[in-house]
C-alpha positions as CSV (number, residue, x, y, z in Angstrom):
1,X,5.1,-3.3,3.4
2,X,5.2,-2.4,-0.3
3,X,8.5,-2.1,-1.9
4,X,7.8,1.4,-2.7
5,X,11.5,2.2,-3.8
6,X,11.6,-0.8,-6.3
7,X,7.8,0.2,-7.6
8,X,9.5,4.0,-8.0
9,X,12.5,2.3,-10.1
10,X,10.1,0.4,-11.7
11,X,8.0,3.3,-13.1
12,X,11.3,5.8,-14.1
13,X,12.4,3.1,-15.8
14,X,9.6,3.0,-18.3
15,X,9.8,6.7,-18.0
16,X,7.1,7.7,-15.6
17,X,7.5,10.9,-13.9
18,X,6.5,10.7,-10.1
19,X,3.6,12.9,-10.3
20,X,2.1,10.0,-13.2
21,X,3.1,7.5,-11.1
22,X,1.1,8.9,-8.0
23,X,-1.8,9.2,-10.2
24,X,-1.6,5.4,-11.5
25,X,-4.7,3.3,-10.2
26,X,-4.0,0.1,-8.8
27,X,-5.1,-1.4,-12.2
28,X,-3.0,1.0,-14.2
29,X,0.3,0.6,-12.1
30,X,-0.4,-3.2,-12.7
31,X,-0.8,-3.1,-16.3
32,X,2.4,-0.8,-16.8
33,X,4.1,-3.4,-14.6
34,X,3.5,-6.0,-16.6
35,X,0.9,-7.8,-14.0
36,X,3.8,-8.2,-11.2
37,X,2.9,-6.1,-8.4
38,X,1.5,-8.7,-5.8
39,X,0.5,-5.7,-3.9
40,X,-0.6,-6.3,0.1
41,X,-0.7,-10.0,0.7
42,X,-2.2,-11.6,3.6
43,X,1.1,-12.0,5.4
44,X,1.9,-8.3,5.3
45,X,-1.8,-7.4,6.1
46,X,-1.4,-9.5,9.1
47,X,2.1,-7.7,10.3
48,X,0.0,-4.8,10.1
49,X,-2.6,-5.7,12.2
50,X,-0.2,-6.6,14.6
51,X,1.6,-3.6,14.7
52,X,-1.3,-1.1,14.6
53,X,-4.3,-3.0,16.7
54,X,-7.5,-1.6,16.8
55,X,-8.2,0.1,20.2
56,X,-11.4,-0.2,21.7
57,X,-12.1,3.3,23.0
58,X,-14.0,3.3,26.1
59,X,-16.2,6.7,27.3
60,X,-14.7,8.8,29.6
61,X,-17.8,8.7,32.0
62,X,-17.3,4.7,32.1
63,X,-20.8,3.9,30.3
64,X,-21.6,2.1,27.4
């Protein structure tokens, strides 16, 4: 997961509000940040996927 309470810390520090740190873009929040926000890597995309699998929904009336 994404260290959201460190990112928050992060941006009051250089004296963001909330609401203009919500509104960042990736590229913003990584500029202010000075390039350091690694963001989702493969390992926690992968944690993910095994927490939350895709279901494969099948039709009530059994057919294809």
């Amino acid at each position: 997961m994404l260290p959201w309470a460190d990112m928050l810390r992060h941006a009051f520090g250089l004296g963001l509000a909330p609401a203009d740190f919500w509104a960042c873009s990736v590229r913003e929040w990584r500029w202010l940040s000075g390039g350091h926000e690694s963001g989702l890597v493969r390992q926690h995309l992968d944690e993910l996927v095994r927490q939350f699998p895709d279901k494969e929904e099948v039709p009530s009336n059994g057919t294809v």
